[in-house]
C-alpha positions in Angstrom: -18.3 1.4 30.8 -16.7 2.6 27.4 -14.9 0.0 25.9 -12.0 1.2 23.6 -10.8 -1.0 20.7 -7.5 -1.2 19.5 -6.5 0.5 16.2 -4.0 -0.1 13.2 -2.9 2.6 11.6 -0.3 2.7 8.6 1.5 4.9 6.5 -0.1 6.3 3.0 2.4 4.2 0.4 0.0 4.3 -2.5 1.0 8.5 -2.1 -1.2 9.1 -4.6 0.1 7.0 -7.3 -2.9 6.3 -9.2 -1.5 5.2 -12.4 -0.1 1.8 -12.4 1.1 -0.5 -14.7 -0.6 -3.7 -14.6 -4.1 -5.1 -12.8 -4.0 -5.9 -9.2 -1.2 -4.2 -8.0 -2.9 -1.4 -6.2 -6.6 -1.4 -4.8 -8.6 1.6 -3.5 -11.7 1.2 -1.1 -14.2 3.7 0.8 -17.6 3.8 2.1 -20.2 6.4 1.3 -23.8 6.8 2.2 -27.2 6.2 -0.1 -29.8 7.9 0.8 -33.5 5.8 1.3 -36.6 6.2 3.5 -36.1 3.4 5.9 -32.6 5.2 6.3 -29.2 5.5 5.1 -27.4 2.6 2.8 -23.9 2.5 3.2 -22.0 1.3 0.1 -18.5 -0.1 0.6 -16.4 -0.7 -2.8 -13.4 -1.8 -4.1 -11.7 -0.5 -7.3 -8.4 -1.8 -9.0 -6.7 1.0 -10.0 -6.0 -0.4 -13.4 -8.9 -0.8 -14.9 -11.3 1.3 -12.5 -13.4 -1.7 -11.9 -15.3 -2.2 -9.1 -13.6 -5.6 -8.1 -15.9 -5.6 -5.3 -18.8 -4.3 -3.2 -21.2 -4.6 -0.3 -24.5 -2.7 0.7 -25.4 -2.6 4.5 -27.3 -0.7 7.0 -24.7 0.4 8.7 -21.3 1.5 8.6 -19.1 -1.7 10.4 -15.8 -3.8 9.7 -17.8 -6.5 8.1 -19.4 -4.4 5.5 -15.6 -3.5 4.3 -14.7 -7.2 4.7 -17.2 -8.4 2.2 -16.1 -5.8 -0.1 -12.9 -6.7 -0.3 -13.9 -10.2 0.2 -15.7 -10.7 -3.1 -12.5 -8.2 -4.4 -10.0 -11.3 -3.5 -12.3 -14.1 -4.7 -12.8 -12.3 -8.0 -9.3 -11.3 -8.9 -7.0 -14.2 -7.3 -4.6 -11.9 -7.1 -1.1 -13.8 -7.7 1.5 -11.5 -6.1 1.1 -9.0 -3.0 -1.6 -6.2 -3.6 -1.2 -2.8 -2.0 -5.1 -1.7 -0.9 -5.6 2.0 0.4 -8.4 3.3 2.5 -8.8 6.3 4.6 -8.5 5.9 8.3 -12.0 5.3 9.4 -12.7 2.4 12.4 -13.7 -0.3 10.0 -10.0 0.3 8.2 -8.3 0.4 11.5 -9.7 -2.4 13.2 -7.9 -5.7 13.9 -10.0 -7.5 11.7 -9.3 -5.4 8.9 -5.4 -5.8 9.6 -5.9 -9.5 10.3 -7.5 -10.2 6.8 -5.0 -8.5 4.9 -1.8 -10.6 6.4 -4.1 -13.4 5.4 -4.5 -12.8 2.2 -1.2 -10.9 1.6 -2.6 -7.6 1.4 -0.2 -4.5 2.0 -2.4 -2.0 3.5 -2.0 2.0 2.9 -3.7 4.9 4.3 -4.8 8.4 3.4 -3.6 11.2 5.6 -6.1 12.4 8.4 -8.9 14.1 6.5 -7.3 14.6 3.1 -9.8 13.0 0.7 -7.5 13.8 -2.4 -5.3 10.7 -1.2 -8.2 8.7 -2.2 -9.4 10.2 -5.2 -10.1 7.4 -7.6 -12.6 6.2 -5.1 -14.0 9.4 -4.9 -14.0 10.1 -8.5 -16.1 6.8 -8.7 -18.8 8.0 -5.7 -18.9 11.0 -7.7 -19.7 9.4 -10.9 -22.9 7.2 -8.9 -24.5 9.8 -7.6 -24.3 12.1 -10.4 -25.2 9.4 -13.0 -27.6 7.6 -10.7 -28.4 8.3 -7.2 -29.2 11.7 -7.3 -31.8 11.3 -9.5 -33.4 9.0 -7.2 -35.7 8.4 -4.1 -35.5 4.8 -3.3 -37.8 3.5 -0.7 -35.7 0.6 0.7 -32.4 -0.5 1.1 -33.1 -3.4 -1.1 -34.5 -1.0 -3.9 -31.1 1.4 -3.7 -28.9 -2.2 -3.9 -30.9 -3.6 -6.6 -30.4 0.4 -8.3 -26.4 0.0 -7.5 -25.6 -3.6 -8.5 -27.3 -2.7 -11.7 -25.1 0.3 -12.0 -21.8 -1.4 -11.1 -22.6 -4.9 -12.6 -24.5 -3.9 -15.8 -23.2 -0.3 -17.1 -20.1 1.2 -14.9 -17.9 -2.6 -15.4 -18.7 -3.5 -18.7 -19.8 -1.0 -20.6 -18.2 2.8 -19.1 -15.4 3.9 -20.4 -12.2 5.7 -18.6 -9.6 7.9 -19.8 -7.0 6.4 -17.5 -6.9 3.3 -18.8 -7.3 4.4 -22.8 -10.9 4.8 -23.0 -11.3 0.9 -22.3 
């Protein structure tokens, strides 16, 4: 028997605003795939879209509503955000799911979604995928999925956060 879970879909408020004018107002998230020989890594992120930090992050074997949880997770404990945040993801399953929706009313999270299939909605995010694999994945061949999150937090944590500069933001 095929079960069918019920999904949440909203409309895309961030509309690609992408500049805004102060930290944790707006929040972008995605997940992509790494690559490794035991299989692939999926990486799920969060980025304020102030800064372009990676506010938070979480590598797992596969692609679930937990793995976008923890993200945004570690996202919430880091920032403590004050006032309502608007966070934008595309429309996949682990965006659309209950639990997804039922975190964000719990931590006052006003959730926004890309259009069916148009990636430019989420651009930042993509921008910041981009930037991995060009600067770091593609050159390459991890064994495990521990060796490609070891290769990623040192990426996020150690160069891309504290020491990468972006033009939106004034070359901070």
């Amino acid at each position: 028997m095929i079960r069918y879970r019920p999904s949440v879909l909203v409309d895309t408020t961030l509309d690609r605003q992408f500049d805004v004018e102060a930290p944790d107002v707006a929040w972008v998230t995605d997940i992509p795939h790494i690559k490794t020989l035991e299989g692939f890594a999926y990486l799920a992120v969060v980025i304020d879209l102030y800064s372009r930090r990676v506010i938070g992050w979480s590598i797992q074997s596969r692609q679930t509503t937990e793995i976008v949880l923890q993200a945004l997770h570690m996202a919430v404990w880091r920032r403590r955000p004050k006032t309502r945040v608007l966070i934008h993801s595309d429309q996949g399953s682990q965006f659309t799911s209950i639990e997804w929706a039922s975190f964000l009313k719990h931590h006052d999270l006003e959730p926004s979604m890309s259009r069916r299939g148009n990636c430019h909605d989420n651009a930042v995010v993509e921008s910041f995928f981009n930037l991995l694999k060009r600067e770091r994945i593609r050159r390459k061949a991890y064994r495990t999925r521990d060796e490609a999150r070891r290769d990623v937090f040192d990426y996020i944590e150690m160069f891309y956060n504290p020491t990468r500069k972006h033009v939106r933001n004034g070359m901070l």
